[in-house]
C-alpha positions, 0 to 999 in steps of 0.5 A, a space after each residue: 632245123 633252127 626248131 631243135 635249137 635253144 636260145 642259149 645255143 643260138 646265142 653261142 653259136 652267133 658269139 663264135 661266129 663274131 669273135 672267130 670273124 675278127 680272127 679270120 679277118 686277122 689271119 689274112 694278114 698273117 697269110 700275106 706275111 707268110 705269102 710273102 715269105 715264101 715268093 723269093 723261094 717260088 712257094 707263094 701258093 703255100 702261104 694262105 695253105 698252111 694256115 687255112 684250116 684256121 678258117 674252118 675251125 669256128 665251125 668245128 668248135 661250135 658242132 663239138 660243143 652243141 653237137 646238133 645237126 646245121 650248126 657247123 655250117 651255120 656258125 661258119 656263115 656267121 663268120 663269114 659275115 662278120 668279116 664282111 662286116 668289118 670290110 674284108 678286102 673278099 667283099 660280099 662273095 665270102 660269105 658263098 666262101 664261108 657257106 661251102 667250107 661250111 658245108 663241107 664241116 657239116 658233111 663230115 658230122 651229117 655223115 655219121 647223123 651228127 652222133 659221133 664227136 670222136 676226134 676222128 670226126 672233127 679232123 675228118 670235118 677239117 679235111 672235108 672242108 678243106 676239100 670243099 673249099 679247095 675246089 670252090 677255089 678252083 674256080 672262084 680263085 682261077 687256080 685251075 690255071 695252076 700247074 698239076 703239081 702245084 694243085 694237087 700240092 697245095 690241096 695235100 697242104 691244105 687238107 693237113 692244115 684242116 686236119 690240125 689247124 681246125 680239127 685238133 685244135 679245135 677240139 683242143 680249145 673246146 676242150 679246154 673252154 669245157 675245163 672253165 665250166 663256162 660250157 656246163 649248159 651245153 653238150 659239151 660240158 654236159 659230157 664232161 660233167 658225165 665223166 668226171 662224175 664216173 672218173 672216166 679220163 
């Protein structure tokens, strides 16, 4: 796999990682504050919830812009790493975490032979996480233990929060990074390039 890969794309994957480590790491404090919101009104599952697809999105980015096969999964380890490294209260067992929400990014794009970027795709690669992860959460987080409601809930939420959080924007801010011609070399940019020299939107 890592054979079809060129250095500079290696390179940008391990940069995404790392950067996007320090903002998951980040975002658990959001969540905490988001949690703690929410425990007055009985809601305090939802906190980590509505913004989990924010821990998806590196994934994502990186498959969209090289669009090759193992790269979301990878690029989603690297994070999980990173946040490792920098003394994540999850301690070691998040890097497990990180492979199988990579994973689950991964099997959306797999599933069309890593030919199809479509944005349908990458919301599709969001849910898909969100799904993988939910149910690794199941037993790793004891949320079996959770009222029916409440895990079905929580799932819905988690879900549209992969969809938005990691597949619209996701591809909204590869997007963008396209537009700065810092991605020019890579598959993203080589398509941008394409379009803007035959005028297509």
């Amino acid at each position: 796999m890592t054979k079809h890969w060129k250095l500079k794309e290696i390179v940008l994957m391990s940069v995404l990682g790392v950067v996007f480590g320090v903002i998951y790491l980040a975002f658990f404090l959001v969540g905490q504050g988001i949690r703690n919101v929410l425990v007055p009104f009985g809601l305090a599952p939802f906190g980590y919830e509505i913004i989990f697809g924010i821990w998806f999105i590196v994934s994502i980015m990186a498959a969209y812009i090289l669009r090759k096969p193992g790269v979301a999964f990878t690029a989603e380890v690297i994070a999980g790493v990173v946040e490792v490294l920098l003394g994540s209260a999850a301690g070691p067992g998040l890097i497990l975490a990180a492979a199988i929400q990579g994973l689950g990014a991964e099997a959306a794009f797999a599933a069309t032979k890593w030919k199809d970027y479509r944005l349908r795709i990458l919301v599709l690669s969001g849910v898909s996480a969100a799904i993988f992860s939910f149910v690794w959460n199941l037993f790793s987080a004891g949320n079996i233990a959770l009222a029916p409601w409440l895990i079905v809930s929580t799932l819905i939420v988690r879900m549209i929060s992969g969809a938005l959080l990691a597949g619209v924007l996701g591809k909204w801010l590869s997007d963008q990074l396209a537009k700065t011609g810092v991605l020019r070399g890579y598959a993203l940019g080589k398509e941008l390039q394409r379009k803007r020299k035959y005028g297509v939107a």
